[in-house]
C-alpha positions as a Markdown table, in Angstrom:
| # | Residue | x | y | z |
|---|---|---|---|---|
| 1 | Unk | -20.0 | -15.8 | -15.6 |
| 2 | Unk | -20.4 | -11.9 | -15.7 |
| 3 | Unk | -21.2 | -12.1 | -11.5 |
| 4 | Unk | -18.1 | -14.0 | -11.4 |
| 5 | Unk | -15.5 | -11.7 | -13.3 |
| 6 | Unk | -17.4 | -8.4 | -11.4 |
| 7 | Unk | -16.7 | -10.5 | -8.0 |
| 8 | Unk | -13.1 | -11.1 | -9.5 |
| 9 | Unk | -12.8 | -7.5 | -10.6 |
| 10 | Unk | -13.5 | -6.6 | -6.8 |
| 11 | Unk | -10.6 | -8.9 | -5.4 |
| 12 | Unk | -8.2 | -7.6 | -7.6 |
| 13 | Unk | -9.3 | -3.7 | -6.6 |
| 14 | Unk | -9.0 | -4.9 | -2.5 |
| 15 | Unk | -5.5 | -6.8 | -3.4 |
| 16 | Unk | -4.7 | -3.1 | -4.5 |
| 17 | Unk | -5.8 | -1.4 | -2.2 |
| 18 | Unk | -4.5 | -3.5 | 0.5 |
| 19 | Unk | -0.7 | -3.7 | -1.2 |
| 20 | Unk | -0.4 | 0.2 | -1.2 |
| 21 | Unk | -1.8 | 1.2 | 2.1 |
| 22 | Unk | 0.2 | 0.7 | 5.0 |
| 23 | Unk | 0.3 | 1.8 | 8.7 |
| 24 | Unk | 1.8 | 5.3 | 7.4 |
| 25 | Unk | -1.3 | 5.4 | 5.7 |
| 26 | Unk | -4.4 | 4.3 | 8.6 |
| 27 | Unk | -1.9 | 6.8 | 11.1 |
| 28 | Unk | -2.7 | 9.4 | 9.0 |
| 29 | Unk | 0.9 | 11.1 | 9.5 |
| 30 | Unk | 1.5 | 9.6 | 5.7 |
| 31 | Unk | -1.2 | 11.4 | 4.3 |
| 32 | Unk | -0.2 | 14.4 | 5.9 |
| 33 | Unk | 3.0 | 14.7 | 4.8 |
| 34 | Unk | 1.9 | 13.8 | 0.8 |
| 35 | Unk | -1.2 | 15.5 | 0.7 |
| 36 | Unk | -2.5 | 17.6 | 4.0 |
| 37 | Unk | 0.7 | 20.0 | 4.2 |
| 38 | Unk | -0.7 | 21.7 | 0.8 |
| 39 | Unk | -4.0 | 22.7 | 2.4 |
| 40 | Unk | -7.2 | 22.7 | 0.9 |
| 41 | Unk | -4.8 | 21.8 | -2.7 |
| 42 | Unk | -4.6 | 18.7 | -1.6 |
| 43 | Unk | -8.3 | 18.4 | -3.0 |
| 44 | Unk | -7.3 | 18.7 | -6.1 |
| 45 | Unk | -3.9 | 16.8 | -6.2 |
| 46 | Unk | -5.4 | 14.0 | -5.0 |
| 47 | Unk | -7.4 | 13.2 | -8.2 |
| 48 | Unk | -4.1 | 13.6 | -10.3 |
| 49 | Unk | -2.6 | 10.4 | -8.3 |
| 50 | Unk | -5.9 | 8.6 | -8.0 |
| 51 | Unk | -5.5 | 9.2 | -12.0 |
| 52 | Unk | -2.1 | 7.8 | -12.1 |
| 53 | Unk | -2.9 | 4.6 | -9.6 |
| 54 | Unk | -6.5 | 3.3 | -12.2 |
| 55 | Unk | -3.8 | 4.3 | -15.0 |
| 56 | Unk | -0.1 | 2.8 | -13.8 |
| 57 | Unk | -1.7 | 0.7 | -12.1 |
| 58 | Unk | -3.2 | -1.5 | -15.1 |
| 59 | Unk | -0.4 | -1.1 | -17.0 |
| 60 | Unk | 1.9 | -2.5 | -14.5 |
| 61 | Unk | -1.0 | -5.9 | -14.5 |
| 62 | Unk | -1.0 | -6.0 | -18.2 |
| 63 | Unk | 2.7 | -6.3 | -19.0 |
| 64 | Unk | 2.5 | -8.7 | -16.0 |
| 65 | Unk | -0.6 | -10.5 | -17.8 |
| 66 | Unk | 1.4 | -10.3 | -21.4 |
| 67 | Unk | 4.4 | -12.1 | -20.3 |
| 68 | Unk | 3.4 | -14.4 | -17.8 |
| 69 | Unk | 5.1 | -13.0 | -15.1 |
| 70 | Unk | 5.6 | -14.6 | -12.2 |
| 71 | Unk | 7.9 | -12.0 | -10.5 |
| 72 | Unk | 9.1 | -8.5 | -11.4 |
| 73 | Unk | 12.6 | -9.8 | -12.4 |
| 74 | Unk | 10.9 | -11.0 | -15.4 |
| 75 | Unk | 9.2 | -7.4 | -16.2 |
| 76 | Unk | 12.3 | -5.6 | -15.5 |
| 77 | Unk | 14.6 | -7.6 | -17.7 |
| 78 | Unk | 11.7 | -7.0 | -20.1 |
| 79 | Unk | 11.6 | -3.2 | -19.8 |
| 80 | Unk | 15.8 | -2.2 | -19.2 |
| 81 | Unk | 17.3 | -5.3 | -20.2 |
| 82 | Unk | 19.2 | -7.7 | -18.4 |
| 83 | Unk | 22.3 | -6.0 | -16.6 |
| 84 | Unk | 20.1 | -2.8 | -15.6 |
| 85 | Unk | 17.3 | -4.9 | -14.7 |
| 86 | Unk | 19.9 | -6.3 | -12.2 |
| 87 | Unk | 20.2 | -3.7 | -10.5 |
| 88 | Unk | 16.6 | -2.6 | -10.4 |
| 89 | Unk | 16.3 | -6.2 | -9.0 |
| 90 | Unk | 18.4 | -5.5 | -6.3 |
| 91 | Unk | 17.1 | -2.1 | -5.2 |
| 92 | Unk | 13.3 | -3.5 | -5.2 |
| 93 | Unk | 14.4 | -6.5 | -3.2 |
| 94 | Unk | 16.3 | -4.4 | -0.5 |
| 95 | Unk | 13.4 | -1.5 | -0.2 |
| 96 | Unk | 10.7 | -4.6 | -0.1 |
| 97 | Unk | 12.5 | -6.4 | 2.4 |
| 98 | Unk | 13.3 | -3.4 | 4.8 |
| 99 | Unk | 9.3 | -2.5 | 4.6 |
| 100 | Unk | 8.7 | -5.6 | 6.0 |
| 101 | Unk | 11.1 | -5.4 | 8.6 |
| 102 | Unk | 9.5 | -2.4 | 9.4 |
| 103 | Unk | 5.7 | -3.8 | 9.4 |
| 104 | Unk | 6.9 | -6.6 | 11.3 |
| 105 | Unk | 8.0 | -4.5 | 14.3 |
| 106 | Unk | 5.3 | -2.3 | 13.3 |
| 107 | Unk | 3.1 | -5.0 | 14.7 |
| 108 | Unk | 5.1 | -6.0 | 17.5 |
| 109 | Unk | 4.9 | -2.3 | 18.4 |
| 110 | Unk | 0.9 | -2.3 | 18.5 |
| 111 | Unk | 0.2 | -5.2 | 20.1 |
| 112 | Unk | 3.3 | -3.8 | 23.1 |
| 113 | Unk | 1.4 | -0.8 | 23.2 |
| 114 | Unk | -1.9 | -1.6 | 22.4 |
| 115 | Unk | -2.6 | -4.6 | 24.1 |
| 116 | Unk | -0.4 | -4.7 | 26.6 |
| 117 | Unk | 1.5 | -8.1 | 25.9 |
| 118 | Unk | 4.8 | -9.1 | 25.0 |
| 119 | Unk | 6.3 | -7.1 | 21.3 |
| 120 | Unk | 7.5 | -10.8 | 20.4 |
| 121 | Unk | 3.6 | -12.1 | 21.1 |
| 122 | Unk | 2.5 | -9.5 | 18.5 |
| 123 | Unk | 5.7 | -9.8 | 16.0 |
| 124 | Unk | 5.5 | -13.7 | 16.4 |
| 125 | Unk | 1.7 | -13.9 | 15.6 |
| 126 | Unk | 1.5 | -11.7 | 12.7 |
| 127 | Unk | 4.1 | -13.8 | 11.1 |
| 128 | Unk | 2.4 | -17.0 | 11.5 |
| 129 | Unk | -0.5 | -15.6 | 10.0 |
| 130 | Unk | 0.8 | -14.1 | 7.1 |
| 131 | Unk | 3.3 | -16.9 | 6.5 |
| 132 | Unk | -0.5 | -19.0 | 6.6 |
| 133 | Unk | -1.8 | -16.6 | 4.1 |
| 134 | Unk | 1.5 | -16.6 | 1.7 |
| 135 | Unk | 1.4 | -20.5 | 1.3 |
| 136 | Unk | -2.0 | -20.2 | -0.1 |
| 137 | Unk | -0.3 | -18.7 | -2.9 |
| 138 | Unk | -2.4 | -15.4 | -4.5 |
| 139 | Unk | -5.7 | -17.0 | -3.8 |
| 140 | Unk | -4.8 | -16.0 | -0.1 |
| 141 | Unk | -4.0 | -12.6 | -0.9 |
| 142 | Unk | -7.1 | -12.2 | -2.8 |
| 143 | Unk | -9.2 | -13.6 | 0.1 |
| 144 | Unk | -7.4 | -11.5 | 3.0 |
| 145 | Unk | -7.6 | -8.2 | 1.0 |
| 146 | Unk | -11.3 | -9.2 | 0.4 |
| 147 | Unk | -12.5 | -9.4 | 4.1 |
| 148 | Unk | -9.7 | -6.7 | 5.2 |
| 149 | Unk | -9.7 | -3.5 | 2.6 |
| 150 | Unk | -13.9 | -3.1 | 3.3 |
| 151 | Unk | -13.1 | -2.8 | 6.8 |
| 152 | Unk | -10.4 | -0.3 | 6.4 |
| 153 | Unk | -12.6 | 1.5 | 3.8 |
| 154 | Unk | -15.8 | 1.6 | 6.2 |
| 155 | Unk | -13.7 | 2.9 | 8.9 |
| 156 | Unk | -12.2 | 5.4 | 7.0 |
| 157 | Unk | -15.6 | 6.8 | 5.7 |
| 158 | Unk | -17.1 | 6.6 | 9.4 |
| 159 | Unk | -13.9 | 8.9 | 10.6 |
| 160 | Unk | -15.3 | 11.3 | 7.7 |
| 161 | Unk | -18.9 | 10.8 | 8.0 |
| 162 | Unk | -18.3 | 11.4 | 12.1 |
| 163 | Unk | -16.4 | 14.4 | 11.7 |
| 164 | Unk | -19.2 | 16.5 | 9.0 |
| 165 | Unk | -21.7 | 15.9 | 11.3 |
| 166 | Unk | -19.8 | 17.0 | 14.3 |
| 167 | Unk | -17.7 | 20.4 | 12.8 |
| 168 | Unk | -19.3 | 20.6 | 9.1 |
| 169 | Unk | -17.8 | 21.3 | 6.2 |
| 170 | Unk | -16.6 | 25.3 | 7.0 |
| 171 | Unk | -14.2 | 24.7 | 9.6 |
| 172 | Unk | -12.5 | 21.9 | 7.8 |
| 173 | Unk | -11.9 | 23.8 | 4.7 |
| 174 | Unk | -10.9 | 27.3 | 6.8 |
| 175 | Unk | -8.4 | 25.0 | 8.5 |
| 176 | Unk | -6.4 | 24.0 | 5.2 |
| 177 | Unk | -6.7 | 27.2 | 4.0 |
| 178 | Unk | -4.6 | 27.6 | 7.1 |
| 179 | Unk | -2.7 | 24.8 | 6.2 |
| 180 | Unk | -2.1 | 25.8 | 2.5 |
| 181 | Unk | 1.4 | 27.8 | 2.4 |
| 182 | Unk | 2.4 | 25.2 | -0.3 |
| 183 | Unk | 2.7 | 26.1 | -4.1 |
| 184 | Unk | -0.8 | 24.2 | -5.4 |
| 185 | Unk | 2.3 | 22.6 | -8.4 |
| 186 | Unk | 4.0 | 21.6 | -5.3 |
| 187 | Unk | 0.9 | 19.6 | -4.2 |
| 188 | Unk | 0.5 | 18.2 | -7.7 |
| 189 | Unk | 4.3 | 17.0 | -7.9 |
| 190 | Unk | 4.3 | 15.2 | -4.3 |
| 191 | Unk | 0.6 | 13.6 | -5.5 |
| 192 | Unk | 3.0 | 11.8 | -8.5 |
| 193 | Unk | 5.8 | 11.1 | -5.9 |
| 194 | Unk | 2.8 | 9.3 | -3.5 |
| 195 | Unk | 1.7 | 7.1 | -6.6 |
| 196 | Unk | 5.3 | 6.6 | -7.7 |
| 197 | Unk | 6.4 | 5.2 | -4.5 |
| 198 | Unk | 3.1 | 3.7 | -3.9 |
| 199 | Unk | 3.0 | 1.4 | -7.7 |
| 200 | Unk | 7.2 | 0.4 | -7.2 |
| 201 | Unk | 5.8 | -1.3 | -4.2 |
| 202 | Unk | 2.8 | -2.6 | -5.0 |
| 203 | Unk | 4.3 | -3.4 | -8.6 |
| 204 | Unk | 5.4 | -7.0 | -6.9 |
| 205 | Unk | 2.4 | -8.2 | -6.1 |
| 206 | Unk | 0.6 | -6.2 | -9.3 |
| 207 | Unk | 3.0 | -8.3 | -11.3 |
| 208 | Unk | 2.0 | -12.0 | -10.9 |
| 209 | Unk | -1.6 | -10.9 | -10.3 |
| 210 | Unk | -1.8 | -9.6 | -13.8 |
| 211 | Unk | -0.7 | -13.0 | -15.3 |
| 212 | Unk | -3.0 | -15.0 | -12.9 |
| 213 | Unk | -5.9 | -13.1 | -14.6 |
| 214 | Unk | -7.5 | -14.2 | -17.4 |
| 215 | Unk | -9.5 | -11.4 | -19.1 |
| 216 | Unk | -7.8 | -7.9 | -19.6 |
| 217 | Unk | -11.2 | -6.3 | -18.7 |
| 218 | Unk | -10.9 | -7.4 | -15.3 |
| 219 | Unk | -7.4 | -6.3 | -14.8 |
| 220 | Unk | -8.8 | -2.9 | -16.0 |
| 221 | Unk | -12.0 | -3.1 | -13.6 |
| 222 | Unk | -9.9 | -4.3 | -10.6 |
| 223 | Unk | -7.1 | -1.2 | -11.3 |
| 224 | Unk | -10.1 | 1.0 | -11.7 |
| 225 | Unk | -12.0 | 0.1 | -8.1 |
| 226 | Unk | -8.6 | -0.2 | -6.5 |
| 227 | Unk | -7.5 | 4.0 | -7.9 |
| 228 | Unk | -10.9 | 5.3 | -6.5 |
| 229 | Unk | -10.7 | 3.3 | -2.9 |
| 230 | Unk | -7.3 | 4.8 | -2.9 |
| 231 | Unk | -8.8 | 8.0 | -3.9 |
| 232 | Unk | -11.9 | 7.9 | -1.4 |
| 233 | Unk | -9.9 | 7.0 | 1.4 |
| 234 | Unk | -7.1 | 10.1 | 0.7 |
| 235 | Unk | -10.0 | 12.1 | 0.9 |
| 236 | Unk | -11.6 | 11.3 | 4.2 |
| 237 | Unk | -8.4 | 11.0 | 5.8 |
| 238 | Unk | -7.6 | 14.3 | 4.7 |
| 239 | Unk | -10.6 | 15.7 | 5.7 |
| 240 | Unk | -10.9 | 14.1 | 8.8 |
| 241 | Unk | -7.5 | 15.9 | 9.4 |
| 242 | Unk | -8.4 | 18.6 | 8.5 |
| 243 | Unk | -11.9 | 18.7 | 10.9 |
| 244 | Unk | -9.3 | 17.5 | 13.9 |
| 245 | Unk | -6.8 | 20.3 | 13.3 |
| 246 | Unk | -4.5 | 21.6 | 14.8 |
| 247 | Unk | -4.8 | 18.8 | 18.1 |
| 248 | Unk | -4.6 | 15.5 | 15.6 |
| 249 | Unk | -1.7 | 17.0 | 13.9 |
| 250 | Unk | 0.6 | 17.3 | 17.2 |
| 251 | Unk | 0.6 | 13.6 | 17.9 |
| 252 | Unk | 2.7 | 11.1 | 15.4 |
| 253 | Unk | -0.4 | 9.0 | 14.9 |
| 254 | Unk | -2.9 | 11.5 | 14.5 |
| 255 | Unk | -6.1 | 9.2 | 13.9 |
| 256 | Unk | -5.1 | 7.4 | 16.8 |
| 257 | Unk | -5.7 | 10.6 | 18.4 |
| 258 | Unk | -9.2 | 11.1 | 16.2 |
| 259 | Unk | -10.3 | 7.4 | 16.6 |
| 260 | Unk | -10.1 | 8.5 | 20.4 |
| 261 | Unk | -12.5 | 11.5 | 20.2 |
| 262 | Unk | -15.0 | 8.8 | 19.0 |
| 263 | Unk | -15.3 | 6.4 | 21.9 |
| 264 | Unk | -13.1 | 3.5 | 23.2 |
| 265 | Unk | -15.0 | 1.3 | 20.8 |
| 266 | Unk | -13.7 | 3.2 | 18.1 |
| 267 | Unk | -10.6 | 2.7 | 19.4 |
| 268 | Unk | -10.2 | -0.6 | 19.0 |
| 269 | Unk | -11.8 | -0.4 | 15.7 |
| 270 | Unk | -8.4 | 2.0 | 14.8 |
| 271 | Unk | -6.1 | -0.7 | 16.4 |
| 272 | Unk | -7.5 | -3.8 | 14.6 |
| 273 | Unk | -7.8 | -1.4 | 11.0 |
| 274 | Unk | -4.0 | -0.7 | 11.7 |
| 275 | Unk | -3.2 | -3.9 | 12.1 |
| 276 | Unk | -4.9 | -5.0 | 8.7 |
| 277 | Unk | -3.2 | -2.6 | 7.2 |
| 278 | Unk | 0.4 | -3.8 | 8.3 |
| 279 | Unk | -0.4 | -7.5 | 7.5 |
| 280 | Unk | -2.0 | -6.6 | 3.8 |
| 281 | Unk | 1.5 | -4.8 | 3.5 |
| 282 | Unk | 3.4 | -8.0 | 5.0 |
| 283 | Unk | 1.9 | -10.9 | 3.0 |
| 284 | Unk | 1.7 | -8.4 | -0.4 |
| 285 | Unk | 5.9 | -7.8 | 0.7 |
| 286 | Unk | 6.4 | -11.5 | 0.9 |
| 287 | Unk | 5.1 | -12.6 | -1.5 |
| 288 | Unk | 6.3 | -10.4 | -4.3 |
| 289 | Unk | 10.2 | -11.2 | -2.7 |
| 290 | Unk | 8.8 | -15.3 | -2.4 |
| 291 | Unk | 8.1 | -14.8 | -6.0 |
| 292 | Unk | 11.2 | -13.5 | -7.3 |
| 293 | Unk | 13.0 | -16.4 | -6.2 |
| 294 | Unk | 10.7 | -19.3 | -6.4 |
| 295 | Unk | 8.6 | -18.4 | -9.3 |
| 296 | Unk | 5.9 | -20.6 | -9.9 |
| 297 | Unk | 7.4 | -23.4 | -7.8 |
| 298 | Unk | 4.6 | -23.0 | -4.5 |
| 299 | Unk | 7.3 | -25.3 | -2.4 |
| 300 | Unk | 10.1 | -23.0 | -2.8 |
| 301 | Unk | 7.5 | -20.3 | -2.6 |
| 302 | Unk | 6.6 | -21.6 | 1.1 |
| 303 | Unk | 10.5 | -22.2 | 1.9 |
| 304 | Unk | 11.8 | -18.6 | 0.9 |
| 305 | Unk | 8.2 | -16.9 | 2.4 |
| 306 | Unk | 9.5 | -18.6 | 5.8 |
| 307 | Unk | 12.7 | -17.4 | 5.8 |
| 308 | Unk | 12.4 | -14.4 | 4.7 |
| 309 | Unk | 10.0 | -14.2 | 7.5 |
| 310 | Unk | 12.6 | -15.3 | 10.2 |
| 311 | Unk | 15.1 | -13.2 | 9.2 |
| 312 | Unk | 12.9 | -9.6 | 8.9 |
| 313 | Unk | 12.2 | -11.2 | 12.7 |
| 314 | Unk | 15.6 | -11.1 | 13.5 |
| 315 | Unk | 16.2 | -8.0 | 12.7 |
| 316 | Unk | 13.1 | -6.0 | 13.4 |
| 317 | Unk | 14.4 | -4.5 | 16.9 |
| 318 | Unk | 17.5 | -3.8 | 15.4 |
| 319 | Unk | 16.9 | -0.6 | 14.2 |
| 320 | Unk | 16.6 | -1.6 | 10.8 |
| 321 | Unk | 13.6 | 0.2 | 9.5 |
| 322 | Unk | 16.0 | 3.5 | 9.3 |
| 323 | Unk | 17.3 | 1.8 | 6.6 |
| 324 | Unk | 14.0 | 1.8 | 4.9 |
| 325 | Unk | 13.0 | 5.6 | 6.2 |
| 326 | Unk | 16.4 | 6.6 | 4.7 |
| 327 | Unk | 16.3 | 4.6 | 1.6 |
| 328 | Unk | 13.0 | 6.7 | 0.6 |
| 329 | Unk | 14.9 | 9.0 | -1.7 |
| 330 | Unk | 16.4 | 5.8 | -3.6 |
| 331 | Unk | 13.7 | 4.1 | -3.9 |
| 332 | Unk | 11.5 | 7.0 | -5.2 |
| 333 | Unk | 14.1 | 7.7 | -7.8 |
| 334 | Unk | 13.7 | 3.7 | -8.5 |
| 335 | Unk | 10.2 | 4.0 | -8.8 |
| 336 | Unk | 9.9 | 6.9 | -11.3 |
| 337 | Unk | 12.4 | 5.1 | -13.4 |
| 338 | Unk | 10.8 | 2.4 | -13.4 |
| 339 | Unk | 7.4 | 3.6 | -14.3 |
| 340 | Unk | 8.9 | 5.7 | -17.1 |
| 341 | Unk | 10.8 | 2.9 | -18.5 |
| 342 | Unk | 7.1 | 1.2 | -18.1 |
| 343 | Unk | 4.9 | 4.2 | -20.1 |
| 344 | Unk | 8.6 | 4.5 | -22.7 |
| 345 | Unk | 6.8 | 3.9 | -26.4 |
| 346 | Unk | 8.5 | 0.4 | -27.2 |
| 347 | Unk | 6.4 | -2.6 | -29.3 |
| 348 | Unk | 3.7 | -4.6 | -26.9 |
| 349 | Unk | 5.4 | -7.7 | -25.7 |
| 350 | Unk | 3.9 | -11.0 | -27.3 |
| 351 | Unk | 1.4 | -12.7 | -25.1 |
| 352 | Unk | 2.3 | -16.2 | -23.4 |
């Protein structure tokens, strides 16, 4: 029994893991922007959001496991009430759907690039298999982000492992002093924006997962692993950036760029890591929108996963993933509310 909830508490830390990171994330250009700007700070403001993901991040799964939710309606009726929880509906459901618009031609992109073969070949695919992975209901989500986030994490750790034994530990840090023209409070206010953003997203699939779950402890183990895979991978991408500076940082995928300085074979390696990371985000997308209109009905689940599917096909060369580049700021501004609506003292909602 104890094997089995440590085994459950590691699903629930990969479903985490693979929910927030996305193909901002494994090109590095997302880290950058949060964390590397600020230098050698970002050292220390990454352990303020690794804080906020083991700590948000349980919270989110425990009013999720105390009210049965199957969706985040449900939570965010709970938390503003009903007419404001509307509209927090709304902006959730738009910012979720133009992400995976986005990883959808996001995958099109790589495989047209990539692999040399048709954008619709890749686009096509990846929606098959996460539409595969959706109608397995969270037990697929649990098993991709089991066999995909170890993958992503070993990589990441070779990329840092790879570059201290090739430049050391000196040059990287001289670089972000370099790098750190940044106010260090600066660094600690965009590490909160990063987990802000990170938990409204993830908060979908965080949701549901939290009432699936039958022990608390687990929820809290699984939010713990997930924070410090977050927080071990920040690091070594950061680093890694860092040791590759200032080359990586002129191309708009820099560990493309780094993943190339380690032989083709590593190559590929990047290619098929950044593809796990855009279908983790997909089928964790789809299924938190799936679930706020079908609920616990796994038919209507299938039905809406499909269309939804079809329809962020539609429009994926469109030019619709400005909407979700330009939407940032609303969301973000969504996301804090949300969490501090989530942390507000209030009574402990009765368990179902």
């Amino acid at each position: 029994m104890r094997t089995r909830r440590s085994f459950l508490a590691f699903q629930v830390g990969c479903t985490y893991i693979g929910t927030v990171v996305g193909a901002g994330f494994a090109s590095g250009q997302e880290i950058y922007q949060f964390f590397g700007r600020f230098g050698d700070w970002a050292y220390f403001a990454i352990p303020i959001a690794v804080l906020l993901f083991s700590w948000i991040g349980y919270r989110i799964m425990l009013v999720g496991h105390q009210l049965r939710a199957r969706s985040y309606h449900e939570v965010n009726a709970y938390l503003f009430g009903p007419a404001v929880g509307r509209v927090m509906d709304a902006v959730l459901m738009v910012m979720l759907f133009g992400v995976t618009v986005a990883m959808l031609a996001g995958a099109g992109e790589l495989f047209r690039e990539r692999l040399q073969v048709s954008f619709w070949v890749g686009a096509i695919a990846t929606l098959l298999l996460t539409l595969a992975t959706v109608l397995r209901g969270m037990a697929g989500l649990l098993e991709a982000n089991t066999v995909i986030v170890p993958l992503m994490v070993s990589f990441m750790l070779f990329a840092l492992g790879h570059s201290l034994f090739s430049v050391g530990a000196r040059a990287p840090w001289v670089a972000g002093q370099f790098l750190g023209t940044g106010h260090p409070v600066l660094a600690g206010v965009s590490a909160i924006l990063y987990a802000a953003l990170n938990l409204g997203l993830a908060a979908g699939v965080l949701i549901p997962l939290g009432a699936d779950i039958e022990h608390i402890d687990t929820l809290r183990a699984g939010a713990r692993l997930g924070a410090s895979g977050l927080g071990v991978m920040l690091f070594a991408v950061t680093f890694t950036l860092f040791a590759h500076y200032p080359q990586a940082l002129q191309f708009q995928v820099p560990m493309a760029y780094i993943a190339a300085q380690f032989g083709k074979t590593w190559q590929w390696v990047f290619v098929a890591v950044l593809w796990g990371e855009i279908f983790s985000t997909l089928v964790g997308n789809v299924y938190a929108i799936g679930a706020q209109f079908a609920g616990e009905n796994q038919r209507r689940m299938n039905v809406t996963a499909a269309v939804i599917l079809v329809l962020a096909l539609a429009l994926c060369q469109v030019g619709f993933s400005n909407i979700v580049h330009y939407g940032y700021t609303v969301f973000g501004w969504a996301s804090l509310t949300l969490l501090a609506a989530l942390l507000w003292p209030r009574p402990e909602p009765p368990s179902a």
